[in-house]
N, C-alpha and C positions, 0 to 999 in steps of 0.2 A: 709178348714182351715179358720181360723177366730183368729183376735190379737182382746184382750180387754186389752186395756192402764187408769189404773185408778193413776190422775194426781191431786194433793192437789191444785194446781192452774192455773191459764189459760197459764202461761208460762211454767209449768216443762214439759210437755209432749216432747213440740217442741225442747229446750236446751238437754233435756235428752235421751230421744228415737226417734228422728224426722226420724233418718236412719232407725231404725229398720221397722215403721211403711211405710217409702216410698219403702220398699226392701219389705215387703209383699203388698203392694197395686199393686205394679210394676207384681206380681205374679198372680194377680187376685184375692188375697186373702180379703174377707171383715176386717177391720179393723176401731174399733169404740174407740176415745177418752171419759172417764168420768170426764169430771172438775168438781172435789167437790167444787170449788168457782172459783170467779173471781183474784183471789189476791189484790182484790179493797182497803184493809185495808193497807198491809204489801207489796207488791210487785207494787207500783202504785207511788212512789215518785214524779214525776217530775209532774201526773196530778195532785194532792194534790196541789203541789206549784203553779202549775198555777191554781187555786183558781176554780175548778170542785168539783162539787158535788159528793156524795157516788153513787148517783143512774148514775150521766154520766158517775163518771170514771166506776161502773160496767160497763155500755155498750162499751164504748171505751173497755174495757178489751175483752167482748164478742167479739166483733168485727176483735177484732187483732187475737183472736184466732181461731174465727173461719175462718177467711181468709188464717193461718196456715195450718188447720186441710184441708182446699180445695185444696190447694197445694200441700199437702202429699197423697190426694186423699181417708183421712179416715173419715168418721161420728163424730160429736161430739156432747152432750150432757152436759149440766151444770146444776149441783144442787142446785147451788144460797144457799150453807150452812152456810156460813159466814167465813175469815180467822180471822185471827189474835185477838181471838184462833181462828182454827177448832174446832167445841165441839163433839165427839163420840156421838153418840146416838142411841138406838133401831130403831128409826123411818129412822134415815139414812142410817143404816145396812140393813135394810127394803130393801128401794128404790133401794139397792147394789145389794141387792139377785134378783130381778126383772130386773136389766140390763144382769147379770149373763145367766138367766135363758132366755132371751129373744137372747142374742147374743152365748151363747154355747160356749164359745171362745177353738180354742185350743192351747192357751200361752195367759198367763198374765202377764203385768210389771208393774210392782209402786215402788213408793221408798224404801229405805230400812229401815230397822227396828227402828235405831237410829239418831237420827241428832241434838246432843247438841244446832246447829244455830235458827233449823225453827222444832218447835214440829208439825203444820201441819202437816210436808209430814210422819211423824211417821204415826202420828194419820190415816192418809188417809189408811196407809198399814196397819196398824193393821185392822181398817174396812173393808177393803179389803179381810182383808184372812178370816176373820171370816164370811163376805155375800159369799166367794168361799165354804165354809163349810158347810154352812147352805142350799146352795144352791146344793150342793148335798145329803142333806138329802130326803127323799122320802115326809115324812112326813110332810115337811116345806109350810108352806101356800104362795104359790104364782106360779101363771101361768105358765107352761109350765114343759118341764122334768126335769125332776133330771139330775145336772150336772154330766160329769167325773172329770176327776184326772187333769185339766190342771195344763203344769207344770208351776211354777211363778218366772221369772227372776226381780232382784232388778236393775234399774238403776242407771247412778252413779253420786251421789249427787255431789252439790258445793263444800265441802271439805272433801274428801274421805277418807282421814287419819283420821281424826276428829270420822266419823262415821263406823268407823271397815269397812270400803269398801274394799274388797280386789276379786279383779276379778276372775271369773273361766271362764270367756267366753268372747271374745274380738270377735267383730261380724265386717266382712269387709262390711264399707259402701260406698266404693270408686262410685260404679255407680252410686249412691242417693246422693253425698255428696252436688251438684250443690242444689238439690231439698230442701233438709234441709239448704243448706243456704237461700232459698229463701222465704223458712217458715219463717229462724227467722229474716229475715227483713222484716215481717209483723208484727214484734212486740216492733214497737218505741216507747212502754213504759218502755221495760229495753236495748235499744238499747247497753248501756255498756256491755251487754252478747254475744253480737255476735263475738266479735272477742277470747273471752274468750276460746266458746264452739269451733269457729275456729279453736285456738290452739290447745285443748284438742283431738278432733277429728286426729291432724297431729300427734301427738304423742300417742295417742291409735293405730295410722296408722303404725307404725316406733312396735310398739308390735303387730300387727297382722303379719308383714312381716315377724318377728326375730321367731317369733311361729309356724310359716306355713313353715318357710323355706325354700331356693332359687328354690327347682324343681318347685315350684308352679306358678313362674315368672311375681310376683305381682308386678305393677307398681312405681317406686321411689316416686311417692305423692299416699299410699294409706293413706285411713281414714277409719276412725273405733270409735266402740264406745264400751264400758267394760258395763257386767252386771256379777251379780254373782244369781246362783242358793241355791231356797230354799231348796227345796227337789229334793234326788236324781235322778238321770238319772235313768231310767229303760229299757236294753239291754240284747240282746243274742251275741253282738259284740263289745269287745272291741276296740276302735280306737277313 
């Protein structure tokens, strides 16, 4: 088993998926973050004001994340694309289909499809699914086998209403919760996010208990975190 988390900036990974990733590392499962940028443009305010450079706050950015990604206990890799825009391009769907094909993932998450706030994290998912596409072509030039079918869960954006978010999968992260908070206080460049995704995680928690149901005798503080599926489940068992 193998997670590939492809993340529009050095922060969405850890706010958005940081349980999922610490619940497969915890499994023994390899698990590789893709940051298509630093968020050095758009997601970097407070180094900006305290008068850093484009090239330090990138590395400040690097750094926080990648200290994130140690904690969670996954791989990560940075494209250095640029944010604010992200620009689509052949050559970066390129570099997609090469991570693809080098990690074989079996689950993929990135954002989801719309996000009126931040076109990045679109743009990152539409790349995304088209280097999963490409990357299962036979014929497609680049190293290694032809991908399968991984399935691709959306995680769940800053304002969920906003962007047609509507869950079909609430994932208990109660064992990792300690872990993902400790990711994202490696990331004192949006420090105001932490108690945010704190919240979000207790009341995803309060939905995974009410869905699971009392036989199951989930603890009064679980957490959790909503992703919704692209394509279908594919079963011989309903449940």
């Amino acid at each position: 088993m193998s997670l590939l988390v492809i993340s529009a900036h050095a922060g969405d990974f850890v706010w958005r998926a940081a349980g999922a990733i610490a619940l497969a590392a915890s499994r023994g499962e390899r698990a590789k973050v893709l940051c298509l940028t630093y968020g050095e443009r758009g997601e970097s305010a407070k180094a900006w004001r305290a008068g850093k450079t484009l090239e330090e706050i990138k590395e400040i950015r690097r750094a926080e994340a990648t200290g994130a990604a140690e904690v969670l206990g996954a791989e990560i890799e940075f494209l250095d694309a640029g944010d604010y825009p992200l620009l689509e391009s052949t050559e970066l769907v390129d570099r997609m289909v090469r991570v693809y094909r080098e990690v074989n993932p079996s689950v993929v998450l990135t954002h989801p499809l719309s996000d009126p706030y931040n076109q990045d994290h679109p743009a990152a998912a539409r790349m995304g699914l088209q280097a999963r596409v490409l990357a299962q072509a036979i014929g497609y030039d680049a190293p290694g086998e032809p991908l399968g079918a991984p399935p691709v869960f959306f995680f769940e954006p800053h304002q969920p209403e906003q962007c047609g978010f509507k869950p079909d999968v609430l994932l208990d992260i109660t064992p990792v919760f300690d872990t993902k908070r400790k990711a994202m206080e490696c990331l004192p460049a949006q420090q105001h996010m932490w108690d945010y995704y704190t919240d979000l995680a207790r009341r995803r928690g309060v939905q995974v208990k009410r869905n699971a149901g009392p036989n199951l005798g989930l603890p009064h503080t679980t957490m959790g975190e909503a992703y919704m599926r692209l394509y279908p489940q594919v079963t011989d068992v309903l449940a």
